[in-house]
N, C-alpha and C positions, 0 to 999 in steps of 0.2 A: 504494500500500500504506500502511495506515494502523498505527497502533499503540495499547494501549490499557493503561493500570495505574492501579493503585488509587495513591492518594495523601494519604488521609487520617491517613495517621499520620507522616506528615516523610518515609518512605523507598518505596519505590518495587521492584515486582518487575513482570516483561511477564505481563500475562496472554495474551493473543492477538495477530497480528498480523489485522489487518483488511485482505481483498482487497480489490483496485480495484473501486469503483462501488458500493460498502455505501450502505447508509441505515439511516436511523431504529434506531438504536441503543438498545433498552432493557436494563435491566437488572430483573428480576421483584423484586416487593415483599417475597420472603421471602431475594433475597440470593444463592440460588443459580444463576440461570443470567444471561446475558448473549444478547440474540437480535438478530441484525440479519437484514437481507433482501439478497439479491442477487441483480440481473435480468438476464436476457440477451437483448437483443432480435432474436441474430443466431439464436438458437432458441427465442423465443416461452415463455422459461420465467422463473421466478419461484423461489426458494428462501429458504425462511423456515430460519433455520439458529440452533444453539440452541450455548454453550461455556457449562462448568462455569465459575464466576467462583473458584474456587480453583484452576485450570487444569484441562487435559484436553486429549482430542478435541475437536472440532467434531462436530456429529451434524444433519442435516437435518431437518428436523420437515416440511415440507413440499414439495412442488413441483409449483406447481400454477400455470398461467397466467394464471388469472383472479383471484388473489389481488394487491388492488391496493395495499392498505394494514394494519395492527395497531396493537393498546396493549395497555397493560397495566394492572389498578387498580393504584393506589399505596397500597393498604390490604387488600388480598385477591388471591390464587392466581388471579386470574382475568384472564385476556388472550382478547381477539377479534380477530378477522379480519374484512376487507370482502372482497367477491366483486362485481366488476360485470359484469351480462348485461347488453346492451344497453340498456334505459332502466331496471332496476332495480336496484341493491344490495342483496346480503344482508348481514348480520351474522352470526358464528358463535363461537361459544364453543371457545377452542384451550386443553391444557393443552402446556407447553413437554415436558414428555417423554410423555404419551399421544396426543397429536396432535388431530383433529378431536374437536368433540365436539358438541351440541344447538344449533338455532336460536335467537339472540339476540331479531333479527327482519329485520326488511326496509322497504323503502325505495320509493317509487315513483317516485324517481329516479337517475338514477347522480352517485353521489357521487364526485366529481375525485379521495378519497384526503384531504382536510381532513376532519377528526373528531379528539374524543376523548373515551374510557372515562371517565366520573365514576371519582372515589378510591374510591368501595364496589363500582363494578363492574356495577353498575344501568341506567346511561342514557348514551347518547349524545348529545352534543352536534356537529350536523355542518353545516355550510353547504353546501347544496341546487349552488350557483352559482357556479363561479371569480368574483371580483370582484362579486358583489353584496352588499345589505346586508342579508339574512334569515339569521338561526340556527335549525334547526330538530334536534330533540329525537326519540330513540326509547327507548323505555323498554323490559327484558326481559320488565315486565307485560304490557306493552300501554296502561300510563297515561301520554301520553305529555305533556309540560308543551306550551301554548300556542307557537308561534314570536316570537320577536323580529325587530321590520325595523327596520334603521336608517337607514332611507333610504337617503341617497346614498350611505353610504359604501361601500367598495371593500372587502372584507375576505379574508386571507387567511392566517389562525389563531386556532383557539380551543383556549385549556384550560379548566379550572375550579379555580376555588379550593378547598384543602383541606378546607374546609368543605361544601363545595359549597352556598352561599348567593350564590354569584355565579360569572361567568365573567369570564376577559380575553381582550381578542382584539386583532389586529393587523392595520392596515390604510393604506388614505389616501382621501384626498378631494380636493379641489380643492386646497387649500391645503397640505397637507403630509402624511409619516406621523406614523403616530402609534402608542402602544399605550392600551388603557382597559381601564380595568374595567366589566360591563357588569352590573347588576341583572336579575333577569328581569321586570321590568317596563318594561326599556329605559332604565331612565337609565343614563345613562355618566359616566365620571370619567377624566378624560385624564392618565397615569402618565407619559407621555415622548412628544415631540413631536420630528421632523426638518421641516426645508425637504424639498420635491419634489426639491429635488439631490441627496439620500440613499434609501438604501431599506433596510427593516428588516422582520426575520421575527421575530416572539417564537417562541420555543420551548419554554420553562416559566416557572412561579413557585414558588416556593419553598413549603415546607408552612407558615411562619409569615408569609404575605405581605408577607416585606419585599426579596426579591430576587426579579431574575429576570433568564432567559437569552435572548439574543437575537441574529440577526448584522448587521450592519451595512454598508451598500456605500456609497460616495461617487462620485458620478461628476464626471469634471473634465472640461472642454476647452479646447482652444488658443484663446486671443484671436484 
C-alpha cells in the first residue's frame, strides 16, 4: 500500500492511499484528477482508475484487458490509451471522466507499453522493441516524423522535451547506462552516465530542462 500528498506548499494532507501493484501514476495537466492503473493477473483484468486530486472517491474509468499502457499531454485535456492485439497496437483517445473516446491511431507492431504522448497531445513517441535502438513516431494526423536508430544501443525510455524539439531516452550499451538527449536527426548528448554495475530508468524531465526523474539500482556481490 502506497500513499500519496501534495507537498508543494511546506504542509502536507493524504490524498489517496494507493493499492498494492499500482503503476504509472499521473496526475492530468489541468490539476484535477490523479489516474493510476491496477492489474490483476489472477483475473486477466486491467483497471485504469481515476481520484479527484482534492480528494474523493476513487471511480474506475476502465476495465478492460487488453489495455497495456496511458499518458497524458502535459499541456492539454488529452490522455491515450494502448491496446495490444496480437502483433498490433492501437492508440485511443480517453477523457479521465467520459471514458473511451476516437482512434488516435495504430501501430503495426505490439508495442511492450514504452511510449509517450508529446506535451500538445499530437504524437507518439514509442520504441517498436524491448532493448533495441529504433524510436518510432505516430502522429493523430497521420504525418508521422521519420524513425530514429541508434544503433547498438539498448533503450528502455523515452519522453520528450517541453518543447518538443527533442526527446531523452534511457538506456545502455556495452559500456555503461546512460541517459541523452536525442535530436530527431539522431544526434545525442549524454546527460548522466552509470558503470554496467548500476541500472537506471529515467522517468521525466522537467518543463525547463534542467531536472529530471529517475530510479536507480546498484548491484553488489561477495568477493
Amino acid at each position: 500500500m502506497g500513499t500519496l500528498s501534495p507537498t508543494n506548499r511546506g504542509d502536507s494532507n493524504l490524498v489517496l492511499n494507493l493499492p498494492e501493484g499500482y503503476r504509472n501514476l499521473v496526475v492530468t495537466a489541468d490539476g484535477e484528477w490523479i489516474l493510476y492503473m491496477v492489474a490483476s493477473s489472477a483475473e486477466q483484468r486491467r483497471l485504469l482508475v481515476r481520484v479527484p486530486v482534492k480528494g474523493g472517491p476513487s471511480s474506475v474509468v476502465m476495465d478492460d484487458s487488453l489495455v497495456s499502457n496511458y499518458g497524458c499531454s502535459a499541456r492539454t485535456k488529452m490522455c491515450v490509451i494502448s491496446e495490444v492485439q496480437g502483433e498490433s497496437t492501437t492508440f485511443t483517445f480517453f477523457d479521465p471522466v467520459r471514458g473511451r473516446g476516437t482512434e488516435f491511431g495504430r501501430t503495426d507492431v505490439a508495442v511492450p507499453g514504452t511510449w509517450a504522448l508529446s506535451p500538445d497531445g499530437k504524437q507518439i513517441a514509442y520504441l517498436p522493441q524491448e532493448e533495441g535502438g529504433e524510436i518510432r513516431f505516430i502522429s493523430s494526423d497521420g504525418r508521422n516524423r521519420l524513425p530514429i536508430n541508434l544503433g547498438a544501443e539498448k533503450l528502455q525510455a523515452v519522453t520528450w522535451s517541453a518543447d518538443q524539439k527533442s526527446l531523452y531516452i534511457s538506456g545502455w550499451s556495452n559500456e555503461d547506462w546512460h541517459v541523452q538527449q536525442v535530436s530527431f536527426d539522431g544526434e545525442t548528448k549524454t546527460l548522466l552516465r552509470y558503470p554496467t554495475v548500476k541500472w537506471l530508468k529515467l522517468f521525466d524531465i522537467s518543463p525547463d530542462g534542467r531536472y529530471m526523474t529517475y530510479v536507480e539500482r546498484t548491484y553488489e556481490s561477495n568477493p
